[in-house]
N, C-alpha and C positions, 0 to 999 in steps of 0.2 A: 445764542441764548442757551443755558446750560439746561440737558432735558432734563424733568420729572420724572424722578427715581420709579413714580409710578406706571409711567409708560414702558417700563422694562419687568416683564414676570421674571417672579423670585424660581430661582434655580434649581430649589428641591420640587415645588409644582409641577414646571416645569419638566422634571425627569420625572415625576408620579405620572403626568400624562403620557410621556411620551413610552414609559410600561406597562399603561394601562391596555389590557386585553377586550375579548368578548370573548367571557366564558362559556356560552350558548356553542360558539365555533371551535373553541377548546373542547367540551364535553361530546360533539357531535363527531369531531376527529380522531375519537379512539375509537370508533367505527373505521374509519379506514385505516387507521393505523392495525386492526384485527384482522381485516382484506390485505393488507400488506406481508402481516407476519405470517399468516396461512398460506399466502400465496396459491387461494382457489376457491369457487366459487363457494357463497357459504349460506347458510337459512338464517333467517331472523331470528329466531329464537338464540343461533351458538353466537353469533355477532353482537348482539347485546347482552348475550353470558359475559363474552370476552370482554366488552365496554362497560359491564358492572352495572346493564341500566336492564330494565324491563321491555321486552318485544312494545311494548303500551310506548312507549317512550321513544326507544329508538326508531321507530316507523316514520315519524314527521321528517326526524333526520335523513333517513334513507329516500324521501320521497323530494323531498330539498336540491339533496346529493341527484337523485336522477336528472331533474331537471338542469341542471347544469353541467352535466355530462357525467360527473365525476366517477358515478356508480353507472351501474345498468341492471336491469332483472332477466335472468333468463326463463322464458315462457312458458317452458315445459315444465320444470322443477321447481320454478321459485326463487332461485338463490339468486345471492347478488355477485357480480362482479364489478371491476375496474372497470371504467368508462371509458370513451374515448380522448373526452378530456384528460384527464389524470395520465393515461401511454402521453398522450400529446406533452404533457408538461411532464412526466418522465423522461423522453424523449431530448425535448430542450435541456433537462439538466444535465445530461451524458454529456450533449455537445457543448456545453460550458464547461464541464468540469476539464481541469487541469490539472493532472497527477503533481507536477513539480508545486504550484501553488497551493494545492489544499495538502500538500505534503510538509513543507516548510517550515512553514510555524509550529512545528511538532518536532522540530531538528533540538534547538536550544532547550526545551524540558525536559528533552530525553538524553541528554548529553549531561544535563544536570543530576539526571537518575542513576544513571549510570558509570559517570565519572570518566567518560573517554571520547575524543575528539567521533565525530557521526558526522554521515554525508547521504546524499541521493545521488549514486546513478542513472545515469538512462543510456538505451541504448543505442549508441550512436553508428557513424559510417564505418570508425575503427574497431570497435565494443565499447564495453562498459565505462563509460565516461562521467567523470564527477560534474556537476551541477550546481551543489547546494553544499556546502559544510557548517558545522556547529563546534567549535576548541572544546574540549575538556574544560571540568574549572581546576583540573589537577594541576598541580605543577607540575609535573612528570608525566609529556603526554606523547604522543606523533600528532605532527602536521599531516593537513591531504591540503591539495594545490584543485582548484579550479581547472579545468580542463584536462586531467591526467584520466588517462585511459590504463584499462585496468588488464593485465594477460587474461587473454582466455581458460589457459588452463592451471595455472597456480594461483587462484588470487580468490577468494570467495566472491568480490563481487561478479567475474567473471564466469563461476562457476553455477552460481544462483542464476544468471541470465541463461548460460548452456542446458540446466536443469530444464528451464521450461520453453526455451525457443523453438519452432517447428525441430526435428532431428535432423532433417537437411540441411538446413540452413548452419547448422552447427559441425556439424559433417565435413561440407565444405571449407568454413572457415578453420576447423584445424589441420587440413590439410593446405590451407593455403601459408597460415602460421610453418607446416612445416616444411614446406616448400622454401619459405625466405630465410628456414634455420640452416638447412643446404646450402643455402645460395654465399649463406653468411660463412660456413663454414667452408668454402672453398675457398677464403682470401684464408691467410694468417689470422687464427683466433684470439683475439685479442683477451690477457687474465682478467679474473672477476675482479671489479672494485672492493677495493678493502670493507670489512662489514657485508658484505654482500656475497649470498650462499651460489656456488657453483651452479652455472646454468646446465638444466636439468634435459633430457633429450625429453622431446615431447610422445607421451602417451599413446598407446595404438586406440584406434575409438573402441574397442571392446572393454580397452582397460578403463578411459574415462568417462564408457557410458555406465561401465560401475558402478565408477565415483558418482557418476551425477543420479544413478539409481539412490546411491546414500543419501544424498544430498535433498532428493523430492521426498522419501522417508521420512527425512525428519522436518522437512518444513525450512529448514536453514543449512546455509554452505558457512563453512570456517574457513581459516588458512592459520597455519603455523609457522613463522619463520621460512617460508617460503619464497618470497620476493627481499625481504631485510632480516636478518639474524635478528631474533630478541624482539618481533614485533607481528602481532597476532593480530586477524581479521575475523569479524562476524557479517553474512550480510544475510537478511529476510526480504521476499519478494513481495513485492505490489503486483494484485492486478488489477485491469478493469472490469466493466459489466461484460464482456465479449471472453473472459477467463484467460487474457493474453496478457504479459506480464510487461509492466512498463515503467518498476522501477525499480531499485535495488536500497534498501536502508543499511547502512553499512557502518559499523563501527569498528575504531582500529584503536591499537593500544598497544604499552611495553607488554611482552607474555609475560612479567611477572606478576602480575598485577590484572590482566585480563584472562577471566576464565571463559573458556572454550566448551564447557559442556557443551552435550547437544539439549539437554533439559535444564540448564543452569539458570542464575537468575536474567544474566545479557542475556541470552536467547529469549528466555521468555517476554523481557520489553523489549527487543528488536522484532519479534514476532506480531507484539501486542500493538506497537506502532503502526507496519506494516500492514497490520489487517484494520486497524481504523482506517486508514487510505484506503484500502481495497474496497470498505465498504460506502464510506465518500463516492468514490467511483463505480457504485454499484453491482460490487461484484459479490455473489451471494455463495453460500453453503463452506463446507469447511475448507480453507483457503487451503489450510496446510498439507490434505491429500490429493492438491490438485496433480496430475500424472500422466501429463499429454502419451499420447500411444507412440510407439517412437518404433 
């Protein structure tokens, strides 16, 4: 029997309900969203400055918010803070978030912004390891390949990762790089492939903690024709809530056509990417002077 058209709600309805709010819990939330941005405990009166509402007003809300964890008062002073509730489902949200996912979907508008093939590394067993890429819509672009690990020391996204990984660990690995450059170099050195610039002796760490001082300076690592003739790298870090870096945004292009400022406009959206993830992942205060002690 063919159902009645009635038994089926009409579609636009249907989506008004399904965005319909409660604004009671909207206007009570910029109360915590004021506890969020301060980041410390605060009086009634500046919490309801910040939420645009009157102490008279905002008090029901904060007394709501207690009972639920979300807030708490402290005794002595009055002020409110973050509850236990609220750590608790902050908490939870760390341990769901995932850098490579909530990073992704930000590959393809930013590739379209900027006009050059884009990827996410992470750092892997070998290093900086591609993950995720986004094509240029240029006709005139570079490929990056899934799984291509990136040099530590010429290559931005390798040099973004060296920037901020403990100094040991980084230490280590380029002496182990120059260990197998040794190792390589006692068979017959085989010429560089055509297009492809003469392999470079690697750095002493005084010289590439330098580099990587530049590089935490400005927030972003580049590469010039360093790995391919004629083919220029950008890459900006992600961190997490723990201020530890877990991913690389990396754009690559012909250098005719890809500018390399350190203030240019790609810097500025590969930075401005990067630090929406960082703060997805919880990671707070200015990304770009972050300067582990090395």
């Amino acid at each position: 029997m063919p159902k009645d058209s009635s038994d089926t709600p009409e579609t636009p309805d249907t989506d008004r309900a399904a965005q319909r709010g409660i604004q009671s819990i909207e206007v009570g939330g910029q109360l915590l969203r004021a506890l969020v941005h301060h980041g410390r405990p605060m009086a009634l009166k500046d919490l309801a400055r910040e939420a645009d509402m009157t102490p008279a007003k905002a008090h029901p809300y904060m007394v709501s918010f207690g009972r639920l964890g979300l807030i708490e008062q402290d005794r002595a002073s009055g002020h409110y803070l973050l509850g236990p509730l609220a750590l608790q489902l902050g908490l939870i949200s760390l341990q769901q978030a995932d850098p490579v996912h909530i990073a992704t979907p930000m590959l393809s508008p930013l590739a379209q912004q900027i006009g050059h093939t884009v990827a996410l590394a992470v750092w892997g067993a070998r290093g900086a390891t591609i993950v995720r890429t986004a094509e240029s819509p240029s006709p005139v672009h570079v490929n990056m390949r899934h799984g291509t690990v990136f040099s530590l020391t010429n290559t931005a996204s390798g040099r973004i990762f060296a920037a901020y990984l403990d100094a040991e660990v980084v230490r280590r690995l380029l002496e182990e790089e120059r260990l197998r450059q040794k190792q390589r170099k006692g068979a017959v050195e085989p010429a560089s492939p055509a297009g492809m610039p003469r392999v470079q002796p690697l750095p002493s760490w005084s010289d590439f903690e330098r580099q990587l001082q530049e590089v935490r300076a400005h927030g972003i690592s580049r590469s010039d024709g360093e790995v391919i003739e004629g083919v220029s790298a950008m890459a900006a870090p992600v961190f997490d809530h723990t201020g530890a870096i877990v991913l690389a945004v990396t754009a690559i292009g012909p250098a005719g056509i890809f500018h390399t400022a350190w203030d240019g406009e790609l810097a500025r959206a590969l930075k401005a990417c990067a630090g929406t993830v960082s703060q997805r992942l919880g990671a707070t205060g200015p990304l770009d002077l972050r300067k582990p002690e090395r």
